[in-house]
Backbone bond lengths (Angstrom), bond angles and torsions (degrees), N, CA, C in turn:
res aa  C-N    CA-C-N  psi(-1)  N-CA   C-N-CA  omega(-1)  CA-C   N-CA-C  phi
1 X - - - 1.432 - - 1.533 108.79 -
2 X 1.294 121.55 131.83 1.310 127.92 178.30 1.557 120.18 -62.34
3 X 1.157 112.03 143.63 1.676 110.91 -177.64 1.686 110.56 -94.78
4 X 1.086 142.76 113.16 1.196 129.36 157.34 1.989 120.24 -115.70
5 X 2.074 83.47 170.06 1.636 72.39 -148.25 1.868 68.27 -117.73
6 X 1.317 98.32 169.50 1.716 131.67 -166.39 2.019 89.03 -49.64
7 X 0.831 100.53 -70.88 1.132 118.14 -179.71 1.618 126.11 -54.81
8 X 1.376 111.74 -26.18 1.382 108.60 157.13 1.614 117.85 -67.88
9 X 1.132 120.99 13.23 1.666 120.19 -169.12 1.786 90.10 -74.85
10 X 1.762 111.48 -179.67 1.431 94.37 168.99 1.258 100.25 -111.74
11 X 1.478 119.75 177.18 1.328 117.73 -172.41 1.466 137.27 -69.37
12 X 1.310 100.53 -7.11 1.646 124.57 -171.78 1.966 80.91 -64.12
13 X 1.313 119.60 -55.79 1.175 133.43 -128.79 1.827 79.73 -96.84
14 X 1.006 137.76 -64.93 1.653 128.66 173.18 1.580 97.01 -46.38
15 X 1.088 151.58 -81.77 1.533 127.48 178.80 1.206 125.16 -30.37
16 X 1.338 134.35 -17.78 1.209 139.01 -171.79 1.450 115.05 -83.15
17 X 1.804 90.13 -49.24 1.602 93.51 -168.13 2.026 96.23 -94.29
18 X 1.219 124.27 -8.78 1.418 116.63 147.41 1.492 131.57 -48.50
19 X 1.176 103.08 -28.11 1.284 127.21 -169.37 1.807 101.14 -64.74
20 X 1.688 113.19 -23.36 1.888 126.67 -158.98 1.409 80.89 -112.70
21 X 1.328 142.36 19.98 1.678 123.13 -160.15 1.971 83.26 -139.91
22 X 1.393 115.06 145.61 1.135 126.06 -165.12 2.457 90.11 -90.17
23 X 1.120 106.35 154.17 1.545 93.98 156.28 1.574 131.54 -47.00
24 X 0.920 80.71 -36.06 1.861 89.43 177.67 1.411 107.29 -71.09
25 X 1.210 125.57 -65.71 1.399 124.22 177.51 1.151 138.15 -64.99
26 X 1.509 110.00 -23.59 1.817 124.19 142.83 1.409 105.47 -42.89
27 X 1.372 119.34 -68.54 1.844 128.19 -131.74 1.998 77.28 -80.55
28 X 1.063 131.35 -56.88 1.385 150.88 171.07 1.637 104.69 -22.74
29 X 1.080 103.79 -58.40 1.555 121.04 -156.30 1.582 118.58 -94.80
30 X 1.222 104.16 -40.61 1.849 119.27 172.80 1.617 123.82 -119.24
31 X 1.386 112.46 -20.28 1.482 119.12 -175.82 1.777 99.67 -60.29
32 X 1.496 91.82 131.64 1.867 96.16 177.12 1.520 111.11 77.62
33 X 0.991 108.24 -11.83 1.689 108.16 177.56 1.778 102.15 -50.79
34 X 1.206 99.95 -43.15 2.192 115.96 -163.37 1.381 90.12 178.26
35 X 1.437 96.19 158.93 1.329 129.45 -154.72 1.689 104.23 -77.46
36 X 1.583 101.45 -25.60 1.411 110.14 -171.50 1.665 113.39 -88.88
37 X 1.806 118.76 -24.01 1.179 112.13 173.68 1.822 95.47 -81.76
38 X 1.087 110.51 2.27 1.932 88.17 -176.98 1.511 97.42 -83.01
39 X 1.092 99.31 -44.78 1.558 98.63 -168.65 1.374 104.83 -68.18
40 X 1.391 122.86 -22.64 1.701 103.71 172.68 1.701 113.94 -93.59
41 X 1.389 118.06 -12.04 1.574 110.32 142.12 1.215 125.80 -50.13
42 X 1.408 119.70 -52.48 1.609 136.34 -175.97 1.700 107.04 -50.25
43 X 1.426 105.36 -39.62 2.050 111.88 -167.20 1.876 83.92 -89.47
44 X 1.363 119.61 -48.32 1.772 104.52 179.42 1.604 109.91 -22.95
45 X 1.781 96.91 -68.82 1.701 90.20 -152.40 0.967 116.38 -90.82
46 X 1.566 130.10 70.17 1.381 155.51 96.83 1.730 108.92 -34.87
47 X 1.314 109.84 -50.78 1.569 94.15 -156.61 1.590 104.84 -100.19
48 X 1.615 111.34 8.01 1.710 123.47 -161.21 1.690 106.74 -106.74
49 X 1.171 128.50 175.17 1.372 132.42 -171.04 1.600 92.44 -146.95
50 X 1.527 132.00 105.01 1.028 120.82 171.11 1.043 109.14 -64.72
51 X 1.296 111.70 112.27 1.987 124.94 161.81 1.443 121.20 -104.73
52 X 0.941 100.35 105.26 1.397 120.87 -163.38 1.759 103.74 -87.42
53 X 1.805 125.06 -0.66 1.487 122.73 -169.80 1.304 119.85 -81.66
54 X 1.674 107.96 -0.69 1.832 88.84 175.31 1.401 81.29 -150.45
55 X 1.453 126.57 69.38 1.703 126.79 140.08 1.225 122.54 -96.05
56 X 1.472 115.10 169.57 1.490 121.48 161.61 1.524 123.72 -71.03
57 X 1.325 125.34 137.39 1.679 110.15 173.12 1.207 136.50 -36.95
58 X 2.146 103.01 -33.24 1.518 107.30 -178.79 1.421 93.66 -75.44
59 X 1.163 134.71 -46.00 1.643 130.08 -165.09 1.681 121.55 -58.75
60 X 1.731 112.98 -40.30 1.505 131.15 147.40 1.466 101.49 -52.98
61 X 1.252 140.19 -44.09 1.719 121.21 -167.37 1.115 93.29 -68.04
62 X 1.606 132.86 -63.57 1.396 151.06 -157.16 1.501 101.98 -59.52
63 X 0.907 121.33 -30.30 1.873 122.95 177.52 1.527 105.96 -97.25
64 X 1.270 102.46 -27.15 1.780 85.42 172.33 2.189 113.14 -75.71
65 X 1.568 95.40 -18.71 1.683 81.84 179.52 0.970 89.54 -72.70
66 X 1.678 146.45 -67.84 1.580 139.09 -175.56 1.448 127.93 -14.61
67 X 1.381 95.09 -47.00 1.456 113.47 173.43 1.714 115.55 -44.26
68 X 1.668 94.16 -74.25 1.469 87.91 176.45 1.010 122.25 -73.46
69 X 1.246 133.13 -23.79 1.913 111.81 167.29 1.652 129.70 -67.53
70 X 1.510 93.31 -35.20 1.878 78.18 -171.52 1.841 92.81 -146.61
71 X 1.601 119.76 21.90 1.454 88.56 -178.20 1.397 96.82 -133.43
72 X 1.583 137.90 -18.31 1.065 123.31 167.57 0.928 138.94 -34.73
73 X 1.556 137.08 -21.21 1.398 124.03 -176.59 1.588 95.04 -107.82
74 X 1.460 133.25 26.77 1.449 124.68 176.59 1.719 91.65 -128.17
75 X 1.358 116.21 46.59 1.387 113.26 -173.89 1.750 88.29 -112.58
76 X 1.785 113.66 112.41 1.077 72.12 154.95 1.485 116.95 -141.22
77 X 1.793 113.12 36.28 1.091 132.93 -163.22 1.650 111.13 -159.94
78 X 1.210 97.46 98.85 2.040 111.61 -160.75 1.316 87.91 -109.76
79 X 1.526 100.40 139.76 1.461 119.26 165.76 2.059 99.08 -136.66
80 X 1.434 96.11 116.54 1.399 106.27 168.24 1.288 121.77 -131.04
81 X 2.291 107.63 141.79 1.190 110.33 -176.90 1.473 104.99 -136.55
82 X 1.425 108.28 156.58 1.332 113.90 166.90 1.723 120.16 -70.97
83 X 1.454 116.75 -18.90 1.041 137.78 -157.43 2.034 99.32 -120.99
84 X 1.251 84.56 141.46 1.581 131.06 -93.54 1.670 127.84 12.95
85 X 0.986 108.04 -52.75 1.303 114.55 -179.82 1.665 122.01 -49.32
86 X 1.304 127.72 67.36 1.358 136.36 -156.45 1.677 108.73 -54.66
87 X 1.555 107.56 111.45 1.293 95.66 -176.51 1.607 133.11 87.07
88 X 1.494 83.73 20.98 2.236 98.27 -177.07 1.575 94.56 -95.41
89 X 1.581 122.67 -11.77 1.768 79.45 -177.49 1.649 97.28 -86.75
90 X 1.333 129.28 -42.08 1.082 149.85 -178.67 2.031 89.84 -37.58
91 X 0.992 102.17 -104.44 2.004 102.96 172.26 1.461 105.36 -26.03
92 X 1.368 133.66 -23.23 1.698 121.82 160.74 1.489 109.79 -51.83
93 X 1.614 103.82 -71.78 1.490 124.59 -150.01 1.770 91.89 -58.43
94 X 1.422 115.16 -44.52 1.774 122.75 -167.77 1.250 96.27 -55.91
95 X 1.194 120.06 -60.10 1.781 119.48 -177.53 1.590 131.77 -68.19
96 X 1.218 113.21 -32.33 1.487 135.73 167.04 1.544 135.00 -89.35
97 X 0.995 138.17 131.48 1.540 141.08 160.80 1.481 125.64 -84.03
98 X 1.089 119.67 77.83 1.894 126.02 178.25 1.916 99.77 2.62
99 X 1.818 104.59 -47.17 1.765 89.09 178.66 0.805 123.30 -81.82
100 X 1.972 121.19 -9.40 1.986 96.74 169.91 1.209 108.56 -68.19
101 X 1.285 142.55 -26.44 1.437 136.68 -178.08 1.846 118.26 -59.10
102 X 1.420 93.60 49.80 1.794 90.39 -167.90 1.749 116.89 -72.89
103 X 1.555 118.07 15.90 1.297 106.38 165.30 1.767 101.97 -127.29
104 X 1.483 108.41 31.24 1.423 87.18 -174.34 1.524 104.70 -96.40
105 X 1.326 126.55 157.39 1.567 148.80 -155.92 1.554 107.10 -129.80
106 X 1.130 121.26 -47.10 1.530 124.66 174.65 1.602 112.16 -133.30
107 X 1.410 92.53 154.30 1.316 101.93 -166.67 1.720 105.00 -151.41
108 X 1.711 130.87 91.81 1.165 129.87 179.38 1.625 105.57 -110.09
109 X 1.621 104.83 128.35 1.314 140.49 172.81 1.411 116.51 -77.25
110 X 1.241 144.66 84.12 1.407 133.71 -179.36 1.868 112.43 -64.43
111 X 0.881 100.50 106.56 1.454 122.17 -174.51 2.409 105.28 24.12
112 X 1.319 80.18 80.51 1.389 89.29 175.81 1.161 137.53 -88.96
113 X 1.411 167.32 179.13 1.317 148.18 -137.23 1.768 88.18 -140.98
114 X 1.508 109.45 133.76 1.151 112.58 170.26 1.589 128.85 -32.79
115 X 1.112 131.13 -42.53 1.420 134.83 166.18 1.544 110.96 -64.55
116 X 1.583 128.54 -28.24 1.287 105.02 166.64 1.465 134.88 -99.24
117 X 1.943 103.51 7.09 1.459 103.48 147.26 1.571 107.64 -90.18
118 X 0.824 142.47 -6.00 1.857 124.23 170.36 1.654 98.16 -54.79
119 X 1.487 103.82 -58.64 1.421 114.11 -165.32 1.465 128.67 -63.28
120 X 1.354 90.06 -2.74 2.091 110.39 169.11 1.712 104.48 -110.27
């Protein structure tokens, strides 16, 4: 009987089942593994909305380094909350500039405080 490994699947079929995996838990789970699952994370979030409203802080820290190296400019659907993550839209706006986000299209605030929509 033949042995196969996760990764011998073809790629049609890792987009597919990315497709059941949130951004976070993709970029979390396979990013950096090989050169070939980045790039099939990288073609995913086209079809994903980073929603950032019901993570853990370490999982928001861990996606914000992602952020600045290789995913900010493929953002183009942000969802931010204070809840759970105490203090992620605020740690967004500190780390980010509204113009590196040059393909984002939507942008939902879970009940945010007047000073941090001025600042978007």
């Amino acid at each position: 009987m033949p042995f196969f490994t996760f990764d011998a699947l073809l790629n049609e079929l890792h987009l597919n089942l990315l497709t059941y995996l949130t951004i976070t838990d993709s970029t979390l789970a396979f990013f950096n593994l090989n050169s070939r699952f980045n790039s099939l994370i990288h073609q995913s979030f086209r079809y994903k909305t980073f929603d950032f409203t019901n993570v853990t802080q370490q999982a928001f820290d861990e996606m914000l380094k992602f952020a600045h190296t290789e995913f900010l400019h493929k953002i183009y659907s942000l969802k931010l909350s204070d809840l759970p993550t105490v203090g992620a839209i605020d740690h967004f706006i500190s780390h980010f500039n509204i113009r590196h986000l040059s393909n984002l299209q939507s942008l939902f605030l879970h009940e945010p405080v007047a000073l941090q929509v001025k600042q978007f």
